[in-house]
C-alpha positions as a Markdown table, in Angstrom:
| # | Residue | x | y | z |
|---|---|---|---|---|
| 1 | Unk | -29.7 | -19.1 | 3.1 |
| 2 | Unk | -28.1 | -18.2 | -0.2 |
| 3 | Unk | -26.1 | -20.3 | -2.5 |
| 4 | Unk | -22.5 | -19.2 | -3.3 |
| 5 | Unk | -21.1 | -20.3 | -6.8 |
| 6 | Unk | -17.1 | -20.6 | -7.6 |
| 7 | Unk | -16.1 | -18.5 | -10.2 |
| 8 | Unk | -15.6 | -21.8 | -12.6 |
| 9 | Unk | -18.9 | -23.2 | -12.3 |
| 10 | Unk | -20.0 | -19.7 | -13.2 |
| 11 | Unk | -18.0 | -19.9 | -15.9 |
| 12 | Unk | -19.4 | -23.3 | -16.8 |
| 13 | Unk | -23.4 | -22.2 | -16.3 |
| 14 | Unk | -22.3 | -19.3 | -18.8 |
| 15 | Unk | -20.5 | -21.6 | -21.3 |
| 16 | Unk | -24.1 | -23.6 | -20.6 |
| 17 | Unk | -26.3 | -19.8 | -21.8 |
| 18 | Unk | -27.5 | -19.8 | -18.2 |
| 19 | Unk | -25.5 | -16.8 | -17.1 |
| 20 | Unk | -25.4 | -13.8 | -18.6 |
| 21 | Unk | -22.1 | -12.2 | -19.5 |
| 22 | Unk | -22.5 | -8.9 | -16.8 |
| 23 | Unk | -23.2 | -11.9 | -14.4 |
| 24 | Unk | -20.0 | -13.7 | -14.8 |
| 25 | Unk | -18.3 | -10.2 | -14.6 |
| 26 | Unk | -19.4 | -10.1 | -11.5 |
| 27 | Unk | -17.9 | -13.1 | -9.8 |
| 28 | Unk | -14.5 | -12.2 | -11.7 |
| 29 | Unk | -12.0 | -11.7 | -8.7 |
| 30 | Unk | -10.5 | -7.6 | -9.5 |
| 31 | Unk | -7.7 | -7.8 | -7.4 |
| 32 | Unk | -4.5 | -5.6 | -8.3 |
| 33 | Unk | -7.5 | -3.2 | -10.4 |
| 34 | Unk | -8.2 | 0.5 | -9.2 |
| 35 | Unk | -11.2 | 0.5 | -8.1 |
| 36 | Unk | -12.8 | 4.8 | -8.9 |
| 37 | Unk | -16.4 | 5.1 | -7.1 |
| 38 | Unk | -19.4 | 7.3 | -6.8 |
| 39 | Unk | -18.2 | 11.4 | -6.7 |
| 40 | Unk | -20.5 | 14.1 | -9.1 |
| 41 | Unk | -21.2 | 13.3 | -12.7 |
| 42 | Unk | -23.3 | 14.8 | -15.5 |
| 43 | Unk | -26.7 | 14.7 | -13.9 |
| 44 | Unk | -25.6 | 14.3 | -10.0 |
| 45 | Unk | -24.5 | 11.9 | -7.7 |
| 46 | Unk | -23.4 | 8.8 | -8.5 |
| 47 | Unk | -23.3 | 5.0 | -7.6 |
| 48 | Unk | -21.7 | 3.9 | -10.4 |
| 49 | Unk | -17.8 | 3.0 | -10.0 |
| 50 | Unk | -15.2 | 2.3 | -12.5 |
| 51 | Unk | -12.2 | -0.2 | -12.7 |
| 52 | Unk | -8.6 | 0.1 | -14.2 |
| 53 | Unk | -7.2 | -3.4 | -15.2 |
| 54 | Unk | -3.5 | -2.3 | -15.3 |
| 55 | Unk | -3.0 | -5.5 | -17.3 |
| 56 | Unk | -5.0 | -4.0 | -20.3 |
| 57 | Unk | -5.0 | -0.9 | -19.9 |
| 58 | Unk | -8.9 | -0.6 | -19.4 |
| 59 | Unk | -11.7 | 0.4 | -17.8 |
| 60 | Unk | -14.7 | -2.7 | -17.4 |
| 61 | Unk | -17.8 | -2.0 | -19.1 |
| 62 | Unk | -20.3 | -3.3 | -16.8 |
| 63 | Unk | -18.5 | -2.6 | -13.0 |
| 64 | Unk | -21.1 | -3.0 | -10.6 |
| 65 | Unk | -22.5 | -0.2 | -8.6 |
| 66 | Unk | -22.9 | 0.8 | -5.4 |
| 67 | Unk | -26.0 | 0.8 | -3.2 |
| 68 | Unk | -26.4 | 4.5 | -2.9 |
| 69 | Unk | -25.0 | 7.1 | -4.7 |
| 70 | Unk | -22.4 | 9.5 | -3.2 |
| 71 | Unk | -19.6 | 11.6 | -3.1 |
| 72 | Unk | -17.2 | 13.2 | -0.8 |
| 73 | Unk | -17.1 | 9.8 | 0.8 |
| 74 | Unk | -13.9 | 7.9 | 1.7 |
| 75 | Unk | -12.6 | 4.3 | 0.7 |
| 76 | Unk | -10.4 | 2.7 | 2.6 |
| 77 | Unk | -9.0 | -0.9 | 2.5 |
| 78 | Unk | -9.4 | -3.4 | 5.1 |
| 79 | Unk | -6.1 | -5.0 | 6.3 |
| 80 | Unk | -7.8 | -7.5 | 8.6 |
| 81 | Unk | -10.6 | -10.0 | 10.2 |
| 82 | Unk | -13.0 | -11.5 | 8.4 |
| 83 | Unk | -13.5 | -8.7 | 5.6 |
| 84 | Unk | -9.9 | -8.2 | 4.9 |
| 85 | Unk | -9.0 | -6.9 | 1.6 |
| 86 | Unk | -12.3 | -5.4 | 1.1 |
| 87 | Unk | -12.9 | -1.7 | 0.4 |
| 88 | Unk | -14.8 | 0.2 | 3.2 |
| 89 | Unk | -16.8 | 3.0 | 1.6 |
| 90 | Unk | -17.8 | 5.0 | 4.1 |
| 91 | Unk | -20.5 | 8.4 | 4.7 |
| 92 | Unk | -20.1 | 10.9 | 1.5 |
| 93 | Unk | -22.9 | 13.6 | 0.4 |
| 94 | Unk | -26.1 | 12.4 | -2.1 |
| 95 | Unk | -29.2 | 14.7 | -1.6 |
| 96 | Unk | -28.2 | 14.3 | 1.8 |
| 97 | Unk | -25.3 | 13.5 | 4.1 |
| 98 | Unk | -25.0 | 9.6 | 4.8 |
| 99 | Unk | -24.5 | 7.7 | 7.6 |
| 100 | Unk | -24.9 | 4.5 | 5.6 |
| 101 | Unk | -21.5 | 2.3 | 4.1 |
| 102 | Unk | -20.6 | -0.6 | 2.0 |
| 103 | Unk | -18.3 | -3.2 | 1.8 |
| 104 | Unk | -16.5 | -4.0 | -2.0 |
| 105 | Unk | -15.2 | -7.5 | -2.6 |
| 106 | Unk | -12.7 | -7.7 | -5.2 |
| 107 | Unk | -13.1 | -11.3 | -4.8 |
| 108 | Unk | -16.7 | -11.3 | -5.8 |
| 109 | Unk | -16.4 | -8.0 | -7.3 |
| 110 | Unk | -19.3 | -7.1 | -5.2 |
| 111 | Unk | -21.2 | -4.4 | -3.1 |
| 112 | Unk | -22.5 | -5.5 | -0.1 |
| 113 | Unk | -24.5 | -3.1 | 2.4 |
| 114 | Unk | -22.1 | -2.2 | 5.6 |
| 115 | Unk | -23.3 | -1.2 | 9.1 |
| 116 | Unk | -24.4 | 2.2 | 9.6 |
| 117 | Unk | -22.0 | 5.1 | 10.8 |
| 118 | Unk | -22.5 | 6.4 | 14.2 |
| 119 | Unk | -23.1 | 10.1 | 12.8 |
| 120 | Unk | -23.8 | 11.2 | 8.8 |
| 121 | Unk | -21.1 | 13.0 | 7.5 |
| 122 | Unk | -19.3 | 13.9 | 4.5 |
| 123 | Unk | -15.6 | 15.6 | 3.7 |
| 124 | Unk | -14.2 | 13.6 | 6.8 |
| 125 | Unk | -11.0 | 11.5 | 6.6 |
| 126 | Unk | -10.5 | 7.7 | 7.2 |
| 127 | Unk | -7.1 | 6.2 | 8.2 |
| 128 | Unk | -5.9 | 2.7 | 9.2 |
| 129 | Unk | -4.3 | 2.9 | 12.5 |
| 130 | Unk | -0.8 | 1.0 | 12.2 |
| 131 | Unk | -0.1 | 0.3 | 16.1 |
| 132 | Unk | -1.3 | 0.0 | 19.3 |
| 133 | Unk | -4.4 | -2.1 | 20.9 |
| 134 | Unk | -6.5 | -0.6 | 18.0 |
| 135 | Unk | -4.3 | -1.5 | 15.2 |
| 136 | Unk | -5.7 | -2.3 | 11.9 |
| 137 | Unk | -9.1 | -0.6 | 13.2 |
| 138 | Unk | -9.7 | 2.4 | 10.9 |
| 139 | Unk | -10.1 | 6.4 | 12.0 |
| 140 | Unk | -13.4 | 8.1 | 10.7 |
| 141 | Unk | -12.4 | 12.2 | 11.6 |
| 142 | Unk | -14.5 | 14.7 | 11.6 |
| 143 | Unk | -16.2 | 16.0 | 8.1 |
| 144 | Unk | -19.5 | 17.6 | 8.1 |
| 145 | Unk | -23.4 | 17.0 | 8.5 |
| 146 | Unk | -25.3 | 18.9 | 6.3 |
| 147 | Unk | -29.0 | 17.3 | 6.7 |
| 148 | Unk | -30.3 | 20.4 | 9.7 |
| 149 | Unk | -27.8 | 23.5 | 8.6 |
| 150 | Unk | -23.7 | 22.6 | 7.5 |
| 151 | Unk | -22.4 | 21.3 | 10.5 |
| 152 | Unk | -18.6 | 20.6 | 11.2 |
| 153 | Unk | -18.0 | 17.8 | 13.3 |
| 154 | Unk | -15.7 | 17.0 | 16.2 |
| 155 | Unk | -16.7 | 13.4 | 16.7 |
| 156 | Unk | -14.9 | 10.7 | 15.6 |
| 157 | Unk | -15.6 | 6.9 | 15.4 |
| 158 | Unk | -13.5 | 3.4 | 15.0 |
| 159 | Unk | -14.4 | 1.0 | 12.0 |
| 160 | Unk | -13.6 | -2.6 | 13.9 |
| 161 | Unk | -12.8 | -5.0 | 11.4 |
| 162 | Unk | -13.6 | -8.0 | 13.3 |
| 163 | Unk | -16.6 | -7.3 | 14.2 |
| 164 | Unk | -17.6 | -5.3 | 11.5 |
| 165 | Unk | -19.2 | -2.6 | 13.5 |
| 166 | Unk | -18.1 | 1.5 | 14.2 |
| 167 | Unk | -17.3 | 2.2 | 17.5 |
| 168 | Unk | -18.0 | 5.7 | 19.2 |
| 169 | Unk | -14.3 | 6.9 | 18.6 |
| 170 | Unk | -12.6 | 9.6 | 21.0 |
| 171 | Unk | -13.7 | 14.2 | 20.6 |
| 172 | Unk | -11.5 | 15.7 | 18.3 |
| 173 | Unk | -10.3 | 19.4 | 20.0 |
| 174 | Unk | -11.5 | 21.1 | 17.0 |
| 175 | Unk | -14.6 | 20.2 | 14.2 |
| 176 | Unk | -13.0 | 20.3 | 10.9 |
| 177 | Unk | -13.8 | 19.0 | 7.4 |
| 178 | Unk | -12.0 | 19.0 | 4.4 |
| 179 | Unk | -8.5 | 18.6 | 6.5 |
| 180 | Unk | -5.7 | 16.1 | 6.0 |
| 181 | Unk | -5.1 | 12.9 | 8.4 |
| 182 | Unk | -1.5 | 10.9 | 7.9 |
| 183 | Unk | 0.2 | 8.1 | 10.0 |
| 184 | Unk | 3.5 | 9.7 | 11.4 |
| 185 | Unk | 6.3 | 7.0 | 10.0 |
| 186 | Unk | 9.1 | 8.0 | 12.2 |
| 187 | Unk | 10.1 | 9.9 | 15.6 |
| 188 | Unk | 8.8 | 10.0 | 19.0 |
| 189 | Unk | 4.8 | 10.2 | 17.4 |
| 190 | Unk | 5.7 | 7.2 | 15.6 |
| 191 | Unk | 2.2 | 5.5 | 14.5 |
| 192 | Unk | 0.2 | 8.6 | 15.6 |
| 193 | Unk | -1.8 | 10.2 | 13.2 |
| 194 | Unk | -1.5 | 14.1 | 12.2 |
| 195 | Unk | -4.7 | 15.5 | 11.5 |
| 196 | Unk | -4.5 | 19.2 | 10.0 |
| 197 | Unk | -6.0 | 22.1 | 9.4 |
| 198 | Unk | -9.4 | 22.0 | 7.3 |
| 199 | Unk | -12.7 | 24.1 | 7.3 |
| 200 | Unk | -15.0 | 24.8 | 10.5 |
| 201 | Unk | -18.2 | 26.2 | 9.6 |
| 202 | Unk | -18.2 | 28.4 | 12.4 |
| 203 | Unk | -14.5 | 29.8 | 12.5 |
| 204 | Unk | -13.7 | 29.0 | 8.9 |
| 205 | Unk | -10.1 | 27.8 | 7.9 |
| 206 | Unk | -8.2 | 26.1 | 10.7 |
| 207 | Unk | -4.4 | 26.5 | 11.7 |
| 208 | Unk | -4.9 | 24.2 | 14.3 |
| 209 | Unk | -3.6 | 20.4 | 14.3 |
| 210 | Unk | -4.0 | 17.7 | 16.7 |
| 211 | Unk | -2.5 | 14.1 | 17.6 |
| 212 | Unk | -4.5 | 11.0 | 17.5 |
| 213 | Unk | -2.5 | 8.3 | 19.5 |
| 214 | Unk | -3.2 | 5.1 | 18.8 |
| 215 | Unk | -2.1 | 3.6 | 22.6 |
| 216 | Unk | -4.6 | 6.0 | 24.6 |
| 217 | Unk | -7.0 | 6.0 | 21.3 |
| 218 | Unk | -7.0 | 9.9 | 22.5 |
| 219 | Unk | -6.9 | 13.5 | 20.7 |
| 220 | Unk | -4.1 | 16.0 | 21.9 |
| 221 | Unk | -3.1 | 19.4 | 20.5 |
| 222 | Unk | -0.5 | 19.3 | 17.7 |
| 223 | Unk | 2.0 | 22.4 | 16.8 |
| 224 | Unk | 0.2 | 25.1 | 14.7 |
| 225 | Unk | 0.5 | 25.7 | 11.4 |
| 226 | Unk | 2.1 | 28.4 | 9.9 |
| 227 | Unk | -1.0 | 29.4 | 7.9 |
| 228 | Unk | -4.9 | 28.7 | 8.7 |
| 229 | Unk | -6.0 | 25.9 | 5.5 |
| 230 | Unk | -8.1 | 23.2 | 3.8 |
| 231 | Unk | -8.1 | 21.5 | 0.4 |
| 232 | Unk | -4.5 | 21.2 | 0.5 |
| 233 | Unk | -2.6 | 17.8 | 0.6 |
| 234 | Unk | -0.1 | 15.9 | 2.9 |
| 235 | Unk | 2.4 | 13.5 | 2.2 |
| 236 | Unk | 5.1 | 11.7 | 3.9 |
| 237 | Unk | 8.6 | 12.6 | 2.6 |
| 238 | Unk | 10.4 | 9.1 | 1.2 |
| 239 | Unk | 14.0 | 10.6 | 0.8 |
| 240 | Unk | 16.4 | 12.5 | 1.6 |
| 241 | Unk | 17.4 | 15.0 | 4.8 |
| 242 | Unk | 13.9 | 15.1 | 5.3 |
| 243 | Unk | 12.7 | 11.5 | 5.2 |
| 244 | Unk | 9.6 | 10.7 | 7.4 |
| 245 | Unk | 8.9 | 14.4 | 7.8 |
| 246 | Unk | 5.1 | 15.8 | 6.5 |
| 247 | Unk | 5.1 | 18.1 | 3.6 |
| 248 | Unk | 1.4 | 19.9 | 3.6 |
| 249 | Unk | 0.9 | 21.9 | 0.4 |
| 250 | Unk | -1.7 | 24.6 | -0.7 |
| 251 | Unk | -4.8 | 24.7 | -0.2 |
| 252 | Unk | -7.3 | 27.6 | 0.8 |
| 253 | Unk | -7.6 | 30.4 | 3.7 |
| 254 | Unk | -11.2 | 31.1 | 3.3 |
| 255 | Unk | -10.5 | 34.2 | 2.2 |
| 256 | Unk | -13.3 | 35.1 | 0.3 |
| 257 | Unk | -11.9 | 38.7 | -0.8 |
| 258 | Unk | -9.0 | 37.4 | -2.5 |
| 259 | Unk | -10.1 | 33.9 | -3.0 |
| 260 | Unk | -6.3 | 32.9 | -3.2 |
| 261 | Unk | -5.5 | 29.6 | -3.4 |
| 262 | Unk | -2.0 | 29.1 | -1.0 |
| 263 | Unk | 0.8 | 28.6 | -2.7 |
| 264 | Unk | 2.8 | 28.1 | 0.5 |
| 265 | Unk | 3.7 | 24.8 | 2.3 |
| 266 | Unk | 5.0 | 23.5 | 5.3 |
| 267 | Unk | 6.7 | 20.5 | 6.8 |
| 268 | Unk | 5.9 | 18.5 | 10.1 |
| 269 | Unk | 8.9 | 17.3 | 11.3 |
| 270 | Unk | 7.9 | 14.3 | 13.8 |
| 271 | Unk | 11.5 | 14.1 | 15.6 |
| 272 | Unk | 11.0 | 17.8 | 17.2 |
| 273 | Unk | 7.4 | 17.4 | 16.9 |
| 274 | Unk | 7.3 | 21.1 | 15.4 |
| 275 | Unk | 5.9 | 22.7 | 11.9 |
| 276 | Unk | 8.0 | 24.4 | 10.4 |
| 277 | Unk | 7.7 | 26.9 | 6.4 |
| 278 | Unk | 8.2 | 25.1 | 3.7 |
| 279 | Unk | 9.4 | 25.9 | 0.3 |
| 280 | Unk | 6.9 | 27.8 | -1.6 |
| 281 | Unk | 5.0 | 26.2 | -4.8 |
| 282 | Unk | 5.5 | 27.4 | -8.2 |
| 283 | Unk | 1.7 | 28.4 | -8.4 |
| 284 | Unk | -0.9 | 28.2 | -5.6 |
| 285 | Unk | -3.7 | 25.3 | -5.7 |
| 286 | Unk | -6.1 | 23.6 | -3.9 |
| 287 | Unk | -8.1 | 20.5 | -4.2 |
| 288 | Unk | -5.0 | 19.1 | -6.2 |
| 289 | Unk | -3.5 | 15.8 | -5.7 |
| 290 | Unk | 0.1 | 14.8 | -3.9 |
| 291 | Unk | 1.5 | 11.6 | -5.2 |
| 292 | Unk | 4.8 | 9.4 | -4.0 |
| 293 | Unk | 6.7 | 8.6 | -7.6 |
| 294 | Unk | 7.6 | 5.5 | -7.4 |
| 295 | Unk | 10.1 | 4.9 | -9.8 |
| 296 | Unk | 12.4 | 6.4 | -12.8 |
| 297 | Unk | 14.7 | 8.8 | -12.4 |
| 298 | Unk | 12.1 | 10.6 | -9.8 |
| 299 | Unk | 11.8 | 7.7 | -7.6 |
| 300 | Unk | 11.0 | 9.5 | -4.0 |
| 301 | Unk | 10.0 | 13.2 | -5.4 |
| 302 | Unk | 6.4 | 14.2 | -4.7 |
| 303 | Unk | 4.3 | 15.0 | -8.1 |
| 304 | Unk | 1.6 | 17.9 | -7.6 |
| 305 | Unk | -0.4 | 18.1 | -9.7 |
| 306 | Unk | -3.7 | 20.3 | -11.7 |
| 307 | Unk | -5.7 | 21.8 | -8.9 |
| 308 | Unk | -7.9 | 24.8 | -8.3 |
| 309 | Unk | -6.2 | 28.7 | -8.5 |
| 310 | Unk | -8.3 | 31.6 | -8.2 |
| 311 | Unk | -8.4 | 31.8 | -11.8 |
| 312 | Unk | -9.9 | 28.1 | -12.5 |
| 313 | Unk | -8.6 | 24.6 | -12.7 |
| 314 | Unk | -5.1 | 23.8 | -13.5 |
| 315 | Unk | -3.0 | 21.7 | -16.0 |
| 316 | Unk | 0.3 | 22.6 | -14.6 |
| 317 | Unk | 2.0 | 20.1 | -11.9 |
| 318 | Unk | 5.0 | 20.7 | -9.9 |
| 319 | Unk | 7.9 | 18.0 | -8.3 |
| 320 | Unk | 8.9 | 18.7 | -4.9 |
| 321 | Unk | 12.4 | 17.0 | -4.5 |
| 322 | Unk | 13.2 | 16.0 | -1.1 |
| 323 | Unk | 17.2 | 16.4 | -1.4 |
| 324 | Unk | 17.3 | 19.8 | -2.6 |
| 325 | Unk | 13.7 | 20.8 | -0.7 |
| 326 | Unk | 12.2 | 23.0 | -3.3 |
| 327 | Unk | 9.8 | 22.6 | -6.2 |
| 328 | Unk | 10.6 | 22.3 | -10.3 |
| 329 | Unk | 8.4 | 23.3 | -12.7 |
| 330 | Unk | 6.6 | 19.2 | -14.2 |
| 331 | Unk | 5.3 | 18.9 | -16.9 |
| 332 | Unk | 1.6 | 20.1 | -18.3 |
| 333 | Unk | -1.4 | 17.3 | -18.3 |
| 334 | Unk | -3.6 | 17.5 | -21.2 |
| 335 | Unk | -6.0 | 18.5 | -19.2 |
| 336 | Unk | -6.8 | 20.9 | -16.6 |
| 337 | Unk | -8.4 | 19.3 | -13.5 |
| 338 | Unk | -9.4 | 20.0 | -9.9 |
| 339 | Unk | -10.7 | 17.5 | -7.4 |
| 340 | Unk | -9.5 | 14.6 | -9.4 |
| 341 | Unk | -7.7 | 11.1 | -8.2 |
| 342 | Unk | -4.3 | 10.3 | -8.5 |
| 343 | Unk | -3.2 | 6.7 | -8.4 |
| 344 | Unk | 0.0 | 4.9 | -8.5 |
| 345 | Unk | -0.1 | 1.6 | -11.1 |
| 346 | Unk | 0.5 | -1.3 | -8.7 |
| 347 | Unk | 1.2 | -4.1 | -11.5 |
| 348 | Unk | 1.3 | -4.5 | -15.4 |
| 349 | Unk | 2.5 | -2.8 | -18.4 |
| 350 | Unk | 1.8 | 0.7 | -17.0 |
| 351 | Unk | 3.5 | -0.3 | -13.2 |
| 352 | Unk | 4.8 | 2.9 | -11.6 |
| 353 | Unk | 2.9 | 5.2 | -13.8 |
| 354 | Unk | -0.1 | 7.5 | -12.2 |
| 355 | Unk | -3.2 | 7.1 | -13.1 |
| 356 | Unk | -5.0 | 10.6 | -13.7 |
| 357 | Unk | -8.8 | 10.3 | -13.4 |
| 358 | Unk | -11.9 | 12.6 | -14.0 |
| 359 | Unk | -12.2 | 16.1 | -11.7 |
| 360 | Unk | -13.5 | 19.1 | -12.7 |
| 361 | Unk | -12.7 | 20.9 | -16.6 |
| 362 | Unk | -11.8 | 24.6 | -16.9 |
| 363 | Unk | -15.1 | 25.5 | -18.7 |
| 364 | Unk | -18.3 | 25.7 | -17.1 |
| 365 | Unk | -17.6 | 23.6 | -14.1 |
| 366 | Unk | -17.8 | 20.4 | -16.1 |
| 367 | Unk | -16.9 | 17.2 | -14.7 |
| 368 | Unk | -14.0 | 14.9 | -16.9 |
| 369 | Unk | -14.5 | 11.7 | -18.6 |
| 370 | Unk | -10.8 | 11.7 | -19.4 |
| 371 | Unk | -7.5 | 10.0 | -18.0 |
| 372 | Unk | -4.2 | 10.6 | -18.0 |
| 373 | Unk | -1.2 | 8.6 | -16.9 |
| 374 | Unk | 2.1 | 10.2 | -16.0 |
| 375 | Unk | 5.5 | 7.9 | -17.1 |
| 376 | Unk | 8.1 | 8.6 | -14.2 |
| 377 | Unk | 10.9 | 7.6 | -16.5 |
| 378 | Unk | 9.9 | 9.9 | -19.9 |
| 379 | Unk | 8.6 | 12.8 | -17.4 |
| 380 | Unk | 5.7 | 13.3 | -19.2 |
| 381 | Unk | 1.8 | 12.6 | -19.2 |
| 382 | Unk | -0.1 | 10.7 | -21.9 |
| 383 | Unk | -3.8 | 10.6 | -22.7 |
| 384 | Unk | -5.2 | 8.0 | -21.1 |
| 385 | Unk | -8.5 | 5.1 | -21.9 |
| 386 | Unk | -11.6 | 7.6 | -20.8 |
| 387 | Unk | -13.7 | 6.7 | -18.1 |
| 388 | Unk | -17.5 | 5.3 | -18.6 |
| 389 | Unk | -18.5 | 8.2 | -16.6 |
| 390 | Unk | -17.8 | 11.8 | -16.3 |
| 391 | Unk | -17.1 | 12.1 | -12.6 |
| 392 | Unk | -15.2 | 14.6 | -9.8 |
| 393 | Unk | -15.1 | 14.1 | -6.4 |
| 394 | Unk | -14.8 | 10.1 | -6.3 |
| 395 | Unk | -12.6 | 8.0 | -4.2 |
| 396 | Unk | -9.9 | 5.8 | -6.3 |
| 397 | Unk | -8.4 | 2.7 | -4.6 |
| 398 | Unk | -5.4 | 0.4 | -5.5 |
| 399 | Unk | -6.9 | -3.0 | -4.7 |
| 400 | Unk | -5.0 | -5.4 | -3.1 |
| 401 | Unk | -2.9 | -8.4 | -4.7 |
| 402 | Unk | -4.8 | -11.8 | -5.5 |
| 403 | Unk | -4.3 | -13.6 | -1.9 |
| 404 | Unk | -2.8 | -16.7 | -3.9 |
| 405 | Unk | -0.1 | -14.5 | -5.3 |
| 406 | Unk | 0.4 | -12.3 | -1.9 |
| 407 | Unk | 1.2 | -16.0 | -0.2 |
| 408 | Unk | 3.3 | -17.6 | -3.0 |
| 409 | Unk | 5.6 | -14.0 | -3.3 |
| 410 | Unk | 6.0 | -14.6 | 0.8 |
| 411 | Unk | 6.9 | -18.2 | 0.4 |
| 412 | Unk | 10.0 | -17.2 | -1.3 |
């Protein structure tokens, strides 16, 4: 059996010259940090992660890494059982696609190895379920198996918390990768999750949506789409006539000809549980990034922003604002970037702002070391502390509060 040691007799051993300093690191809780792992970097795949301290402003120089490299993977936090507020990382793509996971511990700051997916697979989804006999369970959907041929996948499967296993989870109607999956807030679907659109190797782009409810833990047909899709985003609408509606935005046809990425959009309204055209973006993108603002003068607008166009990545970014239900023209990052991570500042100095992180650079394919962070109240985006590693195609995940503060802030 091993021994555990509390973070202050590590401190004390290290005080003592029996601990070196990347050792302590390690037993330093990281709660309230943004934890950015694996993705593509400057010589492959990665295992290496990276964490924001929103308290200085700063990445960690020695995080730890993960057991196996990978991208196109998804994180997801824990909300209960024993592992709760841990970080599921779960499948992704390395020299092959993974059926392996791993469990982070911001308490430990930690990887540890997590049971084995039911099927390999890589540009899938993975949502909490909010209600029902399966709530707090989490949805793997779909993605794709690449190790005999590229393989989309209609198979889904339940992370159980509790006892920290995946259970075989219900057939999806269609195999898609590279879709969108979001927890309906309001409405008759209320707690069901949307999945939409996304890439089928055999048909290509997908119109098609589909309903995962949580009570029957079953798959039915959803509305169509107005337009076949993938790499595009979805968000739930905060404000406004449209509050608790689903904006999806961009993304790609397959259209190989044109190679146009969709400046078009549509919204999900849950009440008449139809789709319906959107307003149109100011330029097409996929692979971009859709982000709640959480505060300034914004508070409740939607902030698109870089992405891919048929010419290359972008630096432009758009705001959809849900009163008037149109886009205006944001401001310009420093960079342009595709397939980066978008975060919302939980705590600190920076609080509200969004965290811009790595993705791919307009010349030569090159994956970004840099960082960016929008200010909600000064409209505008800053150069941000770079990264210790070039990276695109990561996962970046607000960690949870410290447990001590979660519990004194309720005891109010």
């Amino acid at each position: 059996m091993g021994t555990s040691v509390s973070l202050a007799a590590a401190v004390a051993i290290l005080m003592a010259g029996n601990l070196r300093p990347s050792q302590a690191a390690a037993l330093a809780p990281t709660y309230g940090q943004i934890l950015i792992a694996g993705g593509y970097g400057v010589s492959g795949d990665l295992s290496s992660v990276e964490l924001y301290a929103p308290g200085s402003d700063s990445f960690a120089t020695t995080p730890p890494a993960m057991n196996a490299a990978r991208e196109y993977h998804t994180a997801a936090v824990i909300t209960l059982g024993p592992n709760a507020g841990k970080v599921l990382l779960a499948g992704g793509l390395s020299d092959r696609t993974l059926a392996s996971t791993e469990l982070y511990d911001p308490a430990a700051n930690t990887f540890a190895v997590g049971p084995k997916l039911n099927a390999a697979r890589d540009h899938h989804t993975a949502t909490v379920i909010s209600s029902g006999p399966n709530a707090g369970k989490i949805l793997l959907a779909g993605g794709e198996d690449r190790n005999y041929g590229m393989i989309s996948l209609a198979s889904t499967e339940l992370y159980d918390p509790v006892a920290n296993k995946f259970l075989v989870g219900p057939t999806m109607n269609d195999a898609r990768y590279a879709h969108t999956a979001t927890v309906i807030a309001s409405g008759p679907n209320a707690g069901r999750i949307l999945l939409a659109g996304g890439d089928n190797t055999a048909y290509g782009a997908l119109i098609s949506t589909e309903l995962y409810d949580p009570a029957s833990n079953k798959f039915a047909v959803g509305p169509k789409m107005n337009a076949a899709r993938f790499g595009h985003t979805a968000m739930v609408i905060a404000t406004g006539p449209n509050a608790g509606k689903i904006l999806l935005a961009g993304g790609f046809d397959g259209n190989e000809y044109s190679n146009d990425s969709l400046s078009s959009t549509e919204i999900y309204d849950p009440a008449a549980g139809k789709i319906v055209i959107g307003p149109t973006l100011n330029a097409g993108r996929r692979f971009h990034t859709a982000t709640e603002i959480a505060s300034g003068p914004n508070a409740g607008k939607i902030l698109i922003a870089g992405g891919l166009s048929n010419r290359g990545p972008l630096a432009s970014t758009e705001i959809y604002d849900p009163t008037a239900n149109k886009f205006v023209v944001g401001p310009n990052m420093n960079f342009a970037r595709d397939h980066h991570t978008a975060t919302t500042i939980a705590s600190g100095p920076n609080a509200g702002k969004i965290l811009m992180a790595g993705g791919d650079d307009i010349i030569g394919d090159t994956k970004l070391i840099s960082t960016e962070l929008y200010d909600p109240v000064a409209n505008k985006f800053t150069p941000g502390h770079p990264m210790n590693a070039a990276r695109a195609f990561d996962t970046a995940t607000q960690l949870p509060p410290s447990p001590s503060r979660a519990t004194i802030a309720g005891s109010r």
